[in-house]
N, C-alpha and C positions, 0 to 999 in steps of 0.2 A: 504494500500500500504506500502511497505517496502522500508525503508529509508536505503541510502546507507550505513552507522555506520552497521544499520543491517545486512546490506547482508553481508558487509566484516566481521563480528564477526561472520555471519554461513559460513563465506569460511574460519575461522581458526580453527573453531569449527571441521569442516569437513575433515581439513589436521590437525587437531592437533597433530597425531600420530608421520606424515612426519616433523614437524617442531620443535617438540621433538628431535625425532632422529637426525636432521642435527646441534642441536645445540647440542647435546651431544658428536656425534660426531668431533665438531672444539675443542671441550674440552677434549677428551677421541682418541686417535690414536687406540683404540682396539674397539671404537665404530664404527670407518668407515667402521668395513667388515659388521657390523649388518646393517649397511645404504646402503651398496649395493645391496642386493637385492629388495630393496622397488625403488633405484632407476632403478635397472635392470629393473621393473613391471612399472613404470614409462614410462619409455623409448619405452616401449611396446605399453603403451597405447597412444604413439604419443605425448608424455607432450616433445619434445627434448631438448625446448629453458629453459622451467625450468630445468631440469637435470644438462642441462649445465652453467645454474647460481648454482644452488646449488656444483656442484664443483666448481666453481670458490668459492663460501664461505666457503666449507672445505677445498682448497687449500690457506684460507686465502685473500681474497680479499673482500674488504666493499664498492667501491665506486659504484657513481650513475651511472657507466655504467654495474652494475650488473642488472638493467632494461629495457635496449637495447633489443627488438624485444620481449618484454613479453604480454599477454593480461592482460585483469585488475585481471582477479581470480589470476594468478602468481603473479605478482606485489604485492598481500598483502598477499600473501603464503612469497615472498621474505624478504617482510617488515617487517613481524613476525621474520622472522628467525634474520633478525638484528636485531631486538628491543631484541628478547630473550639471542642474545647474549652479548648486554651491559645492558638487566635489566631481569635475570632469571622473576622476579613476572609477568613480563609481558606476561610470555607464555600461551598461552589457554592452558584449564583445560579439561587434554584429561578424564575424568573422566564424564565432561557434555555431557550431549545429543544435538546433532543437533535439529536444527527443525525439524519434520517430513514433510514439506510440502514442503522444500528444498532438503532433501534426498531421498521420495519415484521414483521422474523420473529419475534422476540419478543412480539409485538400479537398477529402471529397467529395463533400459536402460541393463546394462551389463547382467542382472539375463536371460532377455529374448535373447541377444545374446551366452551367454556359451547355454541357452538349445536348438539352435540353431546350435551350434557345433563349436563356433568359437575359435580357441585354448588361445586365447590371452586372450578376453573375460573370459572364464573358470580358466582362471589361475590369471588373476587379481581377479573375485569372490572369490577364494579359499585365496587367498592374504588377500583383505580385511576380509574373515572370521576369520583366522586367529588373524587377529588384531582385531576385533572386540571380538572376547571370552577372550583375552586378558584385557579387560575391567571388568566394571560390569553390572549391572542390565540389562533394556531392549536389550542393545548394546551387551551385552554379549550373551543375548538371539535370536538377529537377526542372530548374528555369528553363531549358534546354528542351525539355521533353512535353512541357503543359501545352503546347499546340499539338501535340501527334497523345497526349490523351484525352484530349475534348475531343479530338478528330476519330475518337474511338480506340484508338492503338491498347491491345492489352495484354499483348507479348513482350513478357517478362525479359526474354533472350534481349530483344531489341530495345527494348524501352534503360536497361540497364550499364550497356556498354558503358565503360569506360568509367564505372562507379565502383567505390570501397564495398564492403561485406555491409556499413554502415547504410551508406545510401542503397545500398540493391533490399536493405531490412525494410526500409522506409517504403521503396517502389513497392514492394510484395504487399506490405501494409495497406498503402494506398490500392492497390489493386483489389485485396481480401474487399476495402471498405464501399470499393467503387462496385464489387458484385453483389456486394449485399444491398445497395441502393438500385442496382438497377434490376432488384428481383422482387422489391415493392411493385 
């Protein structure tokens, strides 16, 4: 079982990208247009009440009513974002890998909605691919493959090339999660 320390460390592991970006941005005025469109996808995806703290902390506000109407995953997406802004070392290392066994139903959850046709869905995939080749190794590699798994692709062989025992756990994961949603 998975102790809370854990879960919140793969829910910052998870946004590490987003809470990069919002702290670069309270530091860089040329970083906020690069932060808009993640939160534009954001905003997409139904996240409203974080969005809307996350401007409140580019517009410069810290206090504890920056956690009014958040769930618990926000609340330590938010708490990152302070802590990184008075101790940079503290920001998760967008360069780690998730767990795979926190990432695959969430994957496929969206992978199995875009090939479903849903526009938001497909546009958040494409989103996160993006940031994900942005990276490197496995992470780099999944980015790599989210167009040829909305486009159906579900061979293991091919879908895996060139991935650690790590990443090809994750694919297989992703794929378990993506047959059990497409047998609803």
């Amino acid at each position: 079982m998975t102790s809370i320390p854990d879960q919140e460390e793969q829910i910052r592991q998870s946004h590490a990208v987003l809470i990069h970006q919002v702290v670069h941005a309270c530091q860089n005025d040329t970083a906020k247009q690069q932060l808009k469109p993640m939160l534009d996808m954001a905003t997409q995806q139904n996240w409203h009440e974080l969005v809307k703290a996350i401007n409140k902390i580019v517009s410069g506000q810290r206090g504890d009513d920056l956690f009014i109407g958040l769930d618990d995953e926000d609340k330590v997406i938010i708490k990152s974002i302070l802590l990184g802004l008075q101790n940079p070392a503290s920001l998760p290392d967008v360069q780690q890998q998730a767990d795979p066994t926190m990432a695959a139903p969430g994957l496929a959850s969206m992978i199995n909605a875009a090939c479903r046709g849903d526009a938001q869905a497909l546009q958040a995939a494409s989103f996160m691919a993006e940031q994900m080749t942005a990276t490197q190794g496995d992470m780099r590699q999944l980015g790599g493959i989210m167009k040829r798994l909305i486009d159906g692709e579900r061979d293991p062989d091919v879908l895996t090339k060139k991935m650690t025992e790590n990443g090809k756990q994750l694919v297989m994961q992703l794929l378990d999660e993506l047959g059990k949603l497409s047998s609803h």
